[in-house]
C-alpha positions in Angstrom: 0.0 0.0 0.0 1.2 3.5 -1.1 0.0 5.9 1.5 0.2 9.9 0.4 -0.2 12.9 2.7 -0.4 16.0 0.8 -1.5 18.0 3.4 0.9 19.8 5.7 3.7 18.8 3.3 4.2 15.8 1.5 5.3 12.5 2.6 5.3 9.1 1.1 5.8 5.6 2.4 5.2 2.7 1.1 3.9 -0.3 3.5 5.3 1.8 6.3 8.6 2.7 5.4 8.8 6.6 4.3 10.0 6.6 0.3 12.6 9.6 -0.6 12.4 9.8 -4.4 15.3 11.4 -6.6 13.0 13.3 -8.5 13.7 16.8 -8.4 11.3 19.5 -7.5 9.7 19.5 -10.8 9.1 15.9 -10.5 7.5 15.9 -7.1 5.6 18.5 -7.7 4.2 16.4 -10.8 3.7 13.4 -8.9 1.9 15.3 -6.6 -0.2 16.7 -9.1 -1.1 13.2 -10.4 -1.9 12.1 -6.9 -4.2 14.7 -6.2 -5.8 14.5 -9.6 -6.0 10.8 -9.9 -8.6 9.8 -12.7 -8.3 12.7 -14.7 -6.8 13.1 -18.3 -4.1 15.3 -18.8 -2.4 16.1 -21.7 1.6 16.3 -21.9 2.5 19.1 -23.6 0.2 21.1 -20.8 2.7 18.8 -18.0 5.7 20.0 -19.5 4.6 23.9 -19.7 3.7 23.7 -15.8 6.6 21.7 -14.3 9.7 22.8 -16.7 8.3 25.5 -18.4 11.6 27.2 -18.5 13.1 24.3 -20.5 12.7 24.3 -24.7 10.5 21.6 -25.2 12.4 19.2 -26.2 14.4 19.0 -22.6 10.7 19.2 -21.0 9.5 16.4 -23.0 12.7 14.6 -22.3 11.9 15.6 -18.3 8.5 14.6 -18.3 9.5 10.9 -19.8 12.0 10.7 -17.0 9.4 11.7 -14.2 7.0 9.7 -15.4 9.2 6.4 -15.7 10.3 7.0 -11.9 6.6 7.7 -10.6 5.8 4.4 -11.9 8.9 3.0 -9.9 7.0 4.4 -6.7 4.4 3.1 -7.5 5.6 -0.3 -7.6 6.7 0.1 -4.0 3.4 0.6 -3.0 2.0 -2.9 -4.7 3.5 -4.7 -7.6 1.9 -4.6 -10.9 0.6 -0.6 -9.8 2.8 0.9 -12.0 0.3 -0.1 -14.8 -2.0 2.9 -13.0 0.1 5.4 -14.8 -0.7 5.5 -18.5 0.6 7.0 -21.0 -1.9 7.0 -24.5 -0.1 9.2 -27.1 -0.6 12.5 -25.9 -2.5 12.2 -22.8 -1.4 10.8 -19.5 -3.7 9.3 -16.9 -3.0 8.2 -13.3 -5.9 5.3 -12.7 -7.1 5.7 -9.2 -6.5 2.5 -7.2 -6.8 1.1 -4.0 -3.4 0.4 -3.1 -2.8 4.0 -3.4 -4.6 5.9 0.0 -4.3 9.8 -0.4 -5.1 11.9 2.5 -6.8 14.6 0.7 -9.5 11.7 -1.3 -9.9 10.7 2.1 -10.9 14.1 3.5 -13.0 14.6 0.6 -14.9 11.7 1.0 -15.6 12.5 4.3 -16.6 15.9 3.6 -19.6 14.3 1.2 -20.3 11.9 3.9 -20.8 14.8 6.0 -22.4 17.4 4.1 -24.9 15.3 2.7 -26.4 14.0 5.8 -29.1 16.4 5.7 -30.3 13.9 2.5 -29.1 10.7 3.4 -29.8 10.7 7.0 -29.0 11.5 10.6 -25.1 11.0 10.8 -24.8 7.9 13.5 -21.9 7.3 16.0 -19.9 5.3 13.4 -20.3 8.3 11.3 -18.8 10.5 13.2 -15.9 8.6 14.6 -14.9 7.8 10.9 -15.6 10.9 9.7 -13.9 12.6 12.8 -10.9 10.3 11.6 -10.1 11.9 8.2 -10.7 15.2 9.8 -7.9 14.7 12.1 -5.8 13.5 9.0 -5.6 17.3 7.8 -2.1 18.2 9.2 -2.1 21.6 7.3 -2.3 23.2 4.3 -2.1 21.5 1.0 1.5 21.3 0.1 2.6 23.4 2.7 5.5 25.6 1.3 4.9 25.1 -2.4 3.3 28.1 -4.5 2.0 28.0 -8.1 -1.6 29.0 -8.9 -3.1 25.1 -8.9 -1.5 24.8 -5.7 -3.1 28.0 -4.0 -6.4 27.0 -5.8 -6.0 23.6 -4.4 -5.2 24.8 -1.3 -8.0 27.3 -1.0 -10.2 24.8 -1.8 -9.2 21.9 0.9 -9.3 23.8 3.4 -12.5 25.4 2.7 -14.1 22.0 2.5 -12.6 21.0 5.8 -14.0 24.1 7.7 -17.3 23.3 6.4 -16.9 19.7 7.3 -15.5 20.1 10.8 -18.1 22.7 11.5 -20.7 20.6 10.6 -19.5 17.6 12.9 -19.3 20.4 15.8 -23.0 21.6 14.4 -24.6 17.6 14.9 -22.3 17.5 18.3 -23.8 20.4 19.6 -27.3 19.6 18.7 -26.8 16.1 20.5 -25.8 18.2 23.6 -22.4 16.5 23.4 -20.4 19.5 24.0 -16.7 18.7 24.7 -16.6 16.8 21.3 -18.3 19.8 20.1 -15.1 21.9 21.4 -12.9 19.9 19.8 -14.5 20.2 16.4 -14.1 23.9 16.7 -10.7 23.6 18.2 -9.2 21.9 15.0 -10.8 24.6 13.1 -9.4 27.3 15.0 -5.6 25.2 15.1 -5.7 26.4 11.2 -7.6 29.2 10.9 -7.8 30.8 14.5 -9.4 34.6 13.0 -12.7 32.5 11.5 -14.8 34.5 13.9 -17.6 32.8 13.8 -16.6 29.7 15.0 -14.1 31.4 17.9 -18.4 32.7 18.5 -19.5 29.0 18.9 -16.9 27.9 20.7 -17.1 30.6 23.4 -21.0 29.8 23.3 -20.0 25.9 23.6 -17.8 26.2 26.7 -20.2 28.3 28.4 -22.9 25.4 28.2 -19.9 23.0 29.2 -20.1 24.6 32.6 -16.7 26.5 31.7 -17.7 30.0 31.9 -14.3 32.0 32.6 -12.6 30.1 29.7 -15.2 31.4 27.7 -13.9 34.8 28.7 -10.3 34.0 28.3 -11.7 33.2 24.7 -12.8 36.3 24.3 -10.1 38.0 25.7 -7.5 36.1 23.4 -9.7 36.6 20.6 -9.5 40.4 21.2 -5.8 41.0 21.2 -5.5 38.6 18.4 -7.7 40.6 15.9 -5.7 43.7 16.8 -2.5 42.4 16.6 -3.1 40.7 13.2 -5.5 42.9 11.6 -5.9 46.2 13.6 -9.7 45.5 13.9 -12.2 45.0 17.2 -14.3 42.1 17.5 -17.7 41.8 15.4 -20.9 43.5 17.1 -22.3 40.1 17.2 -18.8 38.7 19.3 -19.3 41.8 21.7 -22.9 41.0 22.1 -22.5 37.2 22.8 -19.4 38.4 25.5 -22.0 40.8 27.1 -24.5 38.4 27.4 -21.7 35.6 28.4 -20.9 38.8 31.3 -24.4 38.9 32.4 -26.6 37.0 34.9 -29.4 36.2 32.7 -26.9 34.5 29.7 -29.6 31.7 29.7 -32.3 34.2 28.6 -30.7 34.5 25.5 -29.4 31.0 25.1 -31.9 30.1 22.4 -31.2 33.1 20.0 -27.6 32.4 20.4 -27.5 28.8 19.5 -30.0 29.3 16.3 -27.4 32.2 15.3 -24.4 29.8 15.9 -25.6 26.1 15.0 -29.1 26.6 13.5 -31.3 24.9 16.1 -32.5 25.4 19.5 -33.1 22.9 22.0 -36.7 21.6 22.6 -39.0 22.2 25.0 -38.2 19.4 27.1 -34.5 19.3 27.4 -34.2 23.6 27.2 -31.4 25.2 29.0 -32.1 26.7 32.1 
């Protein structure tokens, strides 16, 4: 088995030993590019323009051929035969997606439809959630961490939008099940990578005042405060300031309802209503 991590870096092993290719930054970067793109048909001369598009194209061709023959070799290393994943028909180039590769970013995204689509499938059961909670925690950072190039920021941009959404909504289904320390650590992972997404610094100041930890919820604040000025000169939104007033005052319950249907979309029900 060939097992990819793309996010946070990139690493390879192959059945549990790490694999170091000699491929050149141009060639990672293309067998990353494969990995991530696995299924889809790309055309050669368009290879050779993005990874050595400073070479004539003869030497890019003759790059490209080279790459290509050693990300078979890895390949291999992952399952023999797996090589044969990697085709090459005339002018197009194709790398087959197969189970003895596992890619941390498919896995994420599979996760995320497993999670976003719940709404139309169904309630998202326990074993749900603690698979689903699995290929969250797989996200060790951005996507290729380090690297630039406009499919990489695009790529980037777009992973880590869907694992906001998808973490948020596993802290959403927490918090409706009143299961609030998971619920924290949802939001916590969010806030690991993205600590100014207000909104969710909102829930989870709401979330650990219902956990019975109503200081922290002012530390949160508090941090939350000096961070906005120190990285973007700015005061917390009216709607942060309100829920910190209301976190201040004695009747924070009162207002409970209004603040978890701004935060998570429900409110509890009649019978189980916070009090």
């Amino acid at each position: 088995m060939l097992n990819i991590s793309l996010l946070g870096g990139v690493s390879i092993s192959a059945n549990g030993a790490i694999v170091k290719p000699d491929m050149g930054p141009a060639g990672r970067l293309l067998a990353c590019y494969l990995f991530e793109f696995a299924g889809r048909v790309h055309r050669r001369e368009r290879l050779a323009d993005l990874f050595w598009g400073e070479l004539d194209p003869d030497k890019a061709r003759s790059a490209l051929n080279t790459a290509i023959w050693r990300i078979r070799k890895i390949l291999e290393l992952g399952s023999k035969g797996a090589g044969q994943h990697l085709i090459t028909l005339g002018e197009d180039v194709i790398l087959q997606q197969s189970h003895s590769m596992a890619i941390d970013t498919h896995r994420l995204e599979c996760a995320s439809r497993r999670v976003l689509s719940h709404s139309q499938t169904g309630p998202l059961v326990d074993s749900d959630m603690k698979d689903i909670s699995a290929a969250v925690e797989g996200y060790g950072g951005p996507f290729l961490d380090g690297y630039d190039g406009e499919w990489v920021l695009q790529e980037r941009e777009r992973l880590h939008c869907l694992f906001v959404r998808s973490t948020f909504e596993l802290m959403r289904v927490a918090a409706n099940q009143g299961r609030y320390e998971q619920a924290l650590d949802f939001g916590r992972r969010i806030l690991a990578t993205d600590p100014l997404r207000e909104s969710v610094q909102r829930s989870v100041m709401l979330l650990l005042v219902l956990n019975g930890q109503r200081v922290e919820a002012i530390r949160a604040y508090q941090r939350l405060v000096t961070l906005l000025k120190l990285e973007l000169n700015i005061g917390p939104m009216p709607e942060t300031r309100r829920l910190h007033n209301d976190i201040l005052s004695d009747d924070f319950f009162d207002h409970v309802e209004r603040h978890l249907q701004a935060a998570f979309g429900y409110t509890p029900p009649q019978s189980s209503r916070l009090s």
